[in-house]
C-alpha positions as CSV (number, residue, x, y, z in Angstrom):
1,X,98.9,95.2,90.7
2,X,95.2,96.6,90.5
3,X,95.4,100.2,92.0
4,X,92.4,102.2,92.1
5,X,92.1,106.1,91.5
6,X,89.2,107.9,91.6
7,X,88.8,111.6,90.7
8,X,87.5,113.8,93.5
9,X,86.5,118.0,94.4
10,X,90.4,117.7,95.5
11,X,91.8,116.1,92.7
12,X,92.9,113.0,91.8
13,X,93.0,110.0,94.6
14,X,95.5,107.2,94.2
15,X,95.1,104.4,96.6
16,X,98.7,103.4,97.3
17,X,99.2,99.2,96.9
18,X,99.6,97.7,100.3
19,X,104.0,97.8,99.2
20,X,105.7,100.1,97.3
21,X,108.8,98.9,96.3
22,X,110.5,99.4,93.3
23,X,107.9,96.8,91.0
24,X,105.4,98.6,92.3
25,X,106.7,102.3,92.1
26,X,107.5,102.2,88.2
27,X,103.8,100.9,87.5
28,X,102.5,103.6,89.5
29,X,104.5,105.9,88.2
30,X,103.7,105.5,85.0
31,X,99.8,105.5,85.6
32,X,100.0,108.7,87.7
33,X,101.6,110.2,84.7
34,X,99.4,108.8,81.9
35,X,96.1,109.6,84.2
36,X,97.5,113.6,84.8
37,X,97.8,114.2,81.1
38,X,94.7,112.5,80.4
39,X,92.4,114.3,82.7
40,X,94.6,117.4,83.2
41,X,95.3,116.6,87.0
42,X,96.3,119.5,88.6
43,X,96.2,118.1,92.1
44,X,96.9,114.5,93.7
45,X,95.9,112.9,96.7
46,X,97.9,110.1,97.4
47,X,95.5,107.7,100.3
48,X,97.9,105.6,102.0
49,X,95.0,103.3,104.0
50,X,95.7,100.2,103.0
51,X,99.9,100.5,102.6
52,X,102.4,98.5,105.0
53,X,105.8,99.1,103.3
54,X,107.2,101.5,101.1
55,X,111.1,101.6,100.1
56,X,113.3,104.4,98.1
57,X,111.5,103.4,94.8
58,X,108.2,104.7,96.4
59,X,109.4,107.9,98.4
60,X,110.8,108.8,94.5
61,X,107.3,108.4,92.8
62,X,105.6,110.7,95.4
63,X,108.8,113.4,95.2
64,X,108.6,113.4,91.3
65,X,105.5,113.8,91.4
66,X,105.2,116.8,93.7
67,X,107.6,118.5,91.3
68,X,106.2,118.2,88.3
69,X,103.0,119.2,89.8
70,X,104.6,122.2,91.2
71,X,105.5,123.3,87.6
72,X,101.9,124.1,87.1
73,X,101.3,125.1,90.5
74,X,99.7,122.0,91.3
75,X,99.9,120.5,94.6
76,X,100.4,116.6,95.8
77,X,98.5,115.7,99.1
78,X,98.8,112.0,101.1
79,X,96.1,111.3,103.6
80,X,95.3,108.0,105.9
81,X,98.9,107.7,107.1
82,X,99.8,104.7,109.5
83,X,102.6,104.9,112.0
84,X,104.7,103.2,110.1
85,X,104.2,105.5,107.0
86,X,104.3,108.5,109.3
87,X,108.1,107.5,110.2
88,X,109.0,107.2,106.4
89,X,107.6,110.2,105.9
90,X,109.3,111.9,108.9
91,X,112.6,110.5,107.9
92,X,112.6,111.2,104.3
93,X,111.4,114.9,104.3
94,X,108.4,114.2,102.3
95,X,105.8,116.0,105.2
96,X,108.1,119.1,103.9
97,X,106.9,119.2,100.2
98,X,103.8,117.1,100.6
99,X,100.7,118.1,102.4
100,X,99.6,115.7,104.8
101,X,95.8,115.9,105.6
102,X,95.1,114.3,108.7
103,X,91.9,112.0,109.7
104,X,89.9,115.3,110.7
105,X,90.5,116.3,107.1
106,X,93.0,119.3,107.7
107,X,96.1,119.5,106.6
């Protein structure tokens, strides 16, 4: 899995992979975590444009994340959303503790 991140004004952008299962979600995981202590992330912006599928495994990366974040009042954004996204993130709560910024840019 090659997954891209970028750091940006907002913070830093993680390009979901196209799945996020559970093969995926502990190599991200473990990335995310490496790349906040390394550059002393305070914010994340997760960019969901090129992901089809995401499972249990996936919705648990983005959660942990948020929370840790939130112990240094950090925040955890997730942006270019398809429908299908949208719905997990409906069903699963996540629009509650993540911000969502929409394709105007607002959240």
């Amino acid at each position: 899995m090659q997954t891209k991140y970028e750091l940006e004004d907002l913070g830093l952008v993680v390009w979901v992979p196209r799945e996020l299962d559970h093969h995926h979600a502990d190599i991200l995981r473990a990335e995310v975590e490496m790349l906040i202590q390394v550059y002393r992330v305070k914010n994340l912006v997760f960019d969901f444009e090129q992901t089809d599928f995401m499972d249990s495994s996936g919705i648990g990366v983005l959660i942990g994340r948020s929370r840790n974040l939130g112990f240094c009042n950090g925040v955890v954004y997730a942006r270019n959303l398809n429908g299908r996204v949208k719905k997990i993130f409906k069903a699963s709560g996540l629009g509650k503790i993540i911000y969502v910024i929409s394709e105007d840019g607002k959240e």
